[in-house]
VMD Tcl script that draws the C-alpha trace (Angstrom):
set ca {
  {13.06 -89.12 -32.48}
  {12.19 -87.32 -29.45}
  {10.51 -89.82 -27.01}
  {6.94 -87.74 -25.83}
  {5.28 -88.50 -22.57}
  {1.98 -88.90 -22.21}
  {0.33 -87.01 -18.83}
  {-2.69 -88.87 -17.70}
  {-5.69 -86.51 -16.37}
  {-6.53 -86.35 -12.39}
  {-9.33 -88.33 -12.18}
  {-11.07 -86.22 -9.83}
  {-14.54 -87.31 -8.82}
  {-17.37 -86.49 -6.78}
  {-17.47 -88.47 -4.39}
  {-15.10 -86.31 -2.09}
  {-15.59 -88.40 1.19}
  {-14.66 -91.63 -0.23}
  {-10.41 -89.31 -0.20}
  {-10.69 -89.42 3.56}
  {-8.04 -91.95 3.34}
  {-4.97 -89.74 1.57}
  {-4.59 -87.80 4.69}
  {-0.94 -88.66 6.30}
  {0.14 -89.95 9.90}
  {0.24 -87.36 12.61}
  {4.00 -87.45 12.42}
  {4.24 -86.72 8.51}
  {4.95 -83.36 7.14}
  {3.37 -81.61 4.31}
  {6.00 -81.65 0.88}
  {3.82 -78.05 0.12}
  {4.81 -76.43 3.20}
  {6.91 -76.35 6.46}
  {4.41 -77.15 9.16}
  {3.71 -80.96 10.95}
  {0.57 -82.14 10.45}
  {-1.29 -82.48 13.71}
  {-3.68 -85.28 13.32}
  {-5.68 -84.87 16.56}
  {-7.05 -81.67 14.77}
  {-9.85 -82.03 12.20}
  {-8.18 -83.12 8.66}
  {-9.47 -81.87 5.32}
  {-10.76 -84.96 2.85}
  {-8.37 -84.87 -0.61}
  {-10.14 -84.55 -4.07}
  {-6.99 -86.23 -5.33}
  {-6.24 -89.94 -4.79}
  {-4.21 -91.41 -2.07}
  {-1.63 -92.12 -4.93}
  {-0.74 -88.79 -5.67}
  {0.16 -88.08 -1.70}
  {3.84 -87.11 -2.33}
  {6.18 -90.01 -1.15}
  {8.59 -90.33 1.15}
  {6.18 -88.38 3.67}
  {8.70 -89.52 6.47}
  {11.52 -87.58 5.82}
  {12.31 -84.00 6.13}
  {10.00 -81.24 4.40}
  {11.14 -80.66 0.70}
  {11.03 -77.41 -0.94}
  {8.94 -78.33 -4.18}
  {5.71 -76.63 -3.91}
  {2.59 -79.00 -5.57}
  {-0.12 -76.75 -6.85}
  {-3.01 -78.24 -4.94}
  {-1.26 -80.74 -2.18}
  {-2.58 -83.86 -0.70}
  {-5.14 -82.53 1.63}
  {-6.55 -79.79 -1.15}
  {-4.66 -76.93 0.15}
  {-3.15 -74.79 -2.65}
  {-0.17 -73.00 -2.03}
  {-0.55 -72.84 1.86}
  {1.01 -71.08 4.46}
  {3.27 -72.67 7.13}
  {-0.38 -71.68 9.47}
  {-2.90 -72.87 7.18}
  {-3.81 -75.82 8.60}
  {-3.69 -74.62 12.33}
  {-5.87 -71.73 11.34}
  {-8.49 -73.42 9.55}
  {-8.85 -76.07 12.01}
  {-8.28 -74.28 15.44}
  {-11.03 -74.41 17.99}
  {-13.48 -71.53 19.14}
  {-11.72 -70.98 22.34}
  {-8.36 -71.16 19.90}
  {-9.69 -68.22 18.00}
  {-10.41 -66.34 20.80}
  {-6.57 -65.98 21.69}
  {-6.08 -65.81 18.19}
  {-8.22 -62.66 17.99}
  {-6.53 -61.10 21.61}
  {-2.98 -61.34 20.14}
  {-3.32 -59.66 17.42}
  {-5.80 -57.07 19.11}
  {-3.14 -56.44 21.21}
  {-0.92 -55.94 18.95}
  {-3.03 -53.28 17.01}
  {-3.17 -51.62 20.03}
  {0.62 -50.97 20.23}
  {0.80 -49.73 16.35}
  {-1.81 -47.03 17.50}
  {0.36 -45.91 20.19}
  {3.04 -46.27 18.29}
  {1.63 -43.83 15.81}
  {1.07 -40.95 18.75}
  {-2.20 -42.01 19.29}
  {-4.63 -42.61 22.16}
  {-6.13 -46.19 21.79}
  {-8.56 -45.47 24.86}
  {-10.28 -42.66 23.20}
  {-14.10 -43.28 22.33}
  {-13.54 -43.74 18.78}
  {-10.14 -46.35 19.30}
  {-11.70 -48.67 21.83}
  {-13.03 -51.25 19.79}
  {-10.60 -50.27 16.90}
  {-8.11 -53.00 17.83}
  {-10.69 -56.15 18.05}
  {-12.61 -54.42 14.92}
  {-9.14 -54.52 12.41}
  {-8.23 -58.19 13.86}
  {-11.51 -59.33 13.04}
  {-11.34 -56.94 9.35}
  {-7.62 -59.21 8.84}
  {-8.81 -62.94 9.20}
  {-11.36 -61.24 6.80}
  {-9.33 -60.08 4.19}
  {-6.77 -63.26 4.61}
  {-9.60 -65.31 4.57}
  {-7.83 -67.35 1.20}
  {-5.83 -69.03 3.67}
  {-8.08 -71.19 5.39}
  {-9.94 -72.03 2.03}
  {-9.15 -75.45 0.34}
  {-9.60 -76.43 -2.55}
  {-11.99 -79.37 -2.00}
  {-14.11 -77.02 -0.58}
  {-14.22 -74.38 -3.40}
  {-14.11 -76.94 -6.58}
  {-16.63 -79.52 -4.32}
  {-18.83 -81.62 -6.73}
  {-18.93 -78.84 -10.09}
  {-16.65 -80.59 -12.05}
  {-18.57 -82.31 -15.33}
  {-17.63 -84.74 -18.38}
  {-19.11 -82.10 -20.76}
  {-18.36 -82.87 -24.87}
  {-17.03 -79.42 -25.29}
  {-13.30 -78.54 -26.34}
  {-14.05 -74.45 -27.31}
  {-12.92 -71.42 -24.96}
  {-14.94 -70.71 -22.25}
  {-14.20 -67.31 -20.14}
  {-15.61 -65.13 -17.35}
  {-14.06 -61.80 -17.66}
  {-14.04 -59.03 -15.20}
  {-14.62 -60.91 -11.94}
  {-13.80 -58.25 -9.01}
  {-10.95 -58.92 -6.59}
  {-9.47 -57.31 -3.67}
  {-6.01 -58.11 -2.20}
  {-3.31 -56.92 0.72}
  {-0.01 -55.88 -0.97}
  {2.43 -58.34 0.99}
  {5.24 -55.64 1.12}
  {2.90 -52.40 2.48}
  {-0.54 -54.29 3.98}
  {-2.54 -52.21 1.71}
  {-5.24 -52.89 -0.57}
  {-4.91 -53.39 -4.36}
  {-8.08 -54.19 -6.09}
  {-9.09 -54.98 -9.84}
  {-10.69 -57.34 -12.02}
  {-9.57 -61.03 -13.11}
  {-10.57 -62.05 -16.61}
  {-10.06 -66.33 -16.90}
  {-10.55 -68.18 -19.74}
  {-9.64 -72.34 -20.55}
  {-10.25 -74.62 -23.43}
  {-12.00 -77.81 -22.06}
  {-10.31 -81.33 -22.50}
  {-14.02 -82.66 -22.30}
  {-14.29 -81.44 -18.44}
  {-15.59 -78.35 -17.24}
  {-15.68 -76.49 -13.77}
  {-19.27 -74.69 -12.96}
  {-18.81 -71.39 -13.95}
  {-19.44 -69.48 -10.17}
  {-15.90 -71.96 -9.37}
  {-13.71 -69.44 -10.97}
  {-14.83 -66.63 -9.33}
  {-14.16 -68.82 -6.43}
  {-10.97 -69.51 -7.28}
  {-9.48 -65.97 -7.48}
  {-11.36 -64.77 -4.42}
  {-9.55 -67.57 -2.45}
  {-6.30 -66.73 -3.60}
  {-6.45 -62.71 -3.86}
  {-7.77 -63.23 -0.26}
  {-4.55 -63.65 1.08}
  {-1.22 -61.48 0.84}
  {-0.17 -60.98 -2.21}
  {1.43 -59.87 -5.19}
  {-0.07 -59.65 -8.60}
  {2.22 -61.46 -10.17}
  {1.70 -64.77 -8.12}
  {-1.88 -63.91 -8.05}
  {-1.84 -64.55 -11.87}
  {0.45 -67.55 -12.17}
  {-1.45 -69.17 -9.07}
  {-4.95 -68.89 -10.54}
  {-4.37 -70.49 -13.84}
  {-1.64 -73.36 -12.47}
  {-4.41 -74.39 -9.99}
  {-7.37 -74.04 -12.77}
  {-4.82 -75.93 -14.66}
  {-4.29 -78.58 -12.31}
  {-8.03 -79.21 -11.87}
  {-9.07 -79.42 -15.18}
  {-6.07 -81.11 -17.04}
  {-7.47 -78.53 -19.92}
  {-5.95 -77.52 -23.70}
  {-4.86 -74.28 -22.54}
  {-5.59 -72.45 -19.17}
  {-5.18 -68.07 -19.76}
  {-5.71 -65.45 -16.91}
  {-5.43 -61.49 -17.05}
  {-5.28 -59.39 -14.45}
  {-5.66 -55.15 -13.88}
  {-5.55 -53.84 -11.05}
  {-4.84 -50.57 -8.73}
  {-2.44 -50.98 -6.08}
  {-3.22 -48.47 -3.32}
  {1.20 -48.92 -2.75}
  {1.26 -46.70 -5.62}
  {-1.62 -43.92 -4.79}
  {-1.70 -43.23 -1.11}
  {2.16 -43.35 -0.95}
  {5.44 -43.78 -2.61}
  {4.97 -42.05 -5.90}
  {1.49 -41.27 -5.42}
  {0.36 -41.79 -8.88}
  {-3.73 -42.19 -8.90}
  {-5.00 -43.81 -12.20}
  {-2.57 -46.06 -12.51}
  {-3.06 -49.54 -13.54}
  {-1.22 -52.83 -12.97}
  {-2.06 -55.74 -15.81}
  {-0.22 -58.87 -15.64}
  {-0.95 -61.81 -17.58}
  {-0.42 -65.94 -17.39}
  {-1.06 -68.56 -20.16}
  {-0.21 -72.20 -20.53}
  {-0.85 -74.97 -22.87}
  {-2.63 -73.32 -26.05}
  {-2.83 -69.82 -24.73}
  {0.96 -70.15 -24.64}
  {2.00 -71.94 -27.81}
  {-0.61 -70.41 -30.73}
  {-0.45 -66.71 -31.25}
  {-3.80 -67.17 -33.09}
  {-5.66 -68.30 -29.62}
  {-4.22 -65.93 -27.26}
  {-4.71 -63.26 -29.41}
  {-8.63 -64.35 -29.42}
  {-8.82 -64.33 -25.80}
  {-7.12 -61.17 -25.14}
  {-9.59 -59.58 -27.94}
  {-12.49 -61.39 -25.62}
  {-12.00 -59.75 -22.68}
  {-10.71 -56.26 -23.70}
}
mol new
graphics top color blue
foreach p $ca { graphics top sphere $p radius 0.5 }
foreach p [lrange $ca 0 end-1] q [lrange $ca 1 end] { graphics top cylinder $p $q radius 0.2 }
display resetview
């Protein structure tokens, strides 16, 4: 007989403050990502345990990615933590770089960045950029905080058509849409506004729709410990209109299930009715 394992929930709770102590040494580095973890900075409390801090945190980053890491980010970049936690005076030089370098794509482009209309152009798109990659900074600690509740309820809950909008990682250019999200409780639920939090914090960052998907349920997934986690995304991908084959109309719809969603025909086929 095939031995089964049994998965024991997160026990997330709501007393987020009380996590402090799951943050790692200043010399440890982060199994999610790539970057050292700089201590002297201001560190972001875990809504997971100190147990579930990945071992080994001495040794040399590994590739494994963990859907929502130790200190709540999920799926960071190598400059997440150095972004969200940078000082005023940090952002400042932040903000000069990367006016500068708007600058040089508008000459680059035959244009005249000291014309009345270009002056401000390059501070006004740097600021417009942190903006739109704004998902980056976010944790999850932050977006979940205390809205998760013991609730007797085990039947699909879903909030369709939340609006998103998105940079296409390969052009920089918008796509935009709507994210339908549905779950089947295991006797916890997330406060409804959470996941339309959720996919603004990761569609707020480069992307592709694909990941967009898989990232929004693993994470809601991951939080909840639920029955069966289903997302569906369409969207219009601005890659496809303004250039390349130029086809306006056009829509994108990509789709992620697990547990239940995944395994009965009976219950996907009910949500995807739902949120036609």
């Amino acid at each position: 007989m095939k031995a089964q394992t049994t998965v024991q929930p997160l026990q997330l709770t709501n007393d987020l403050s009380s996590k402090v102590e799951s943050i790692m040494s200043p010399t440890s580095l982060c199994s999610a990502c790539t970057y050292t973890i700089d201590n002297s900075r201001p560190q972001t409390p875990s809504i997971f345990p100190a147990s579930d801090t990945p071992p080994n945190a001495q040794t040399k980053a590994v590739s494994k990615q963990y859907p929502i890491n130790f200190n709540g980010f999920s799926w960071p970049s190598v400059g997440t933590e150095q972004r969200r936690s940078e000082t005023e005076d940090e952002k400042k030089v932040r903000l000069a770089k990367m006016s500068d370098a708007v600058r040089t794509l508008l000459e680059c482009i035959g244009e005249d960045a000291d014309r009345e209309g270009l002056l401000k152009t390059p501070e006004r798109y740097a600021k417009a950029l942190m903006f739109f990659t704004k998902g980056y900074e976010e944790s999850m600690n932050d977006v979940v905080n205390d809205a998760l509740f013991d609730e007797d309820h085990e039947e699909m809950v879903i909030v369709r058509d939340i609006s998103i909008f998105s940079l296409c990682e390969h052009h920089l250019v918008p796509f935009c849409g709507k994210v339908s999200i549905g779950y089947i409780p295991n006797r916890r639920v997330l406060g409804l506004s959470k996941l339309a939090r959720i996919a603004e914090m990761f569609s707020r960052r480069l992307q592709v729709q694909e990941r967009l998907t898989k990232q929004i349920a693993v994470a809601l997934n991951e939080i909840l410990q639920a029955q069966g986690v289903a997302v569906v995304i369409e969207a219009s991908h601005q890659c496809m209109v303004m250039r390349g084959v130029q086809k306006p109309g056009s829509q994108t719809i990509t789709s992620f299930m697990l547990g239940r969603f995944r395994e009965d025909p009976k219950t996907r086929e009910e949500f995807l009715s739902l949120v036609k």
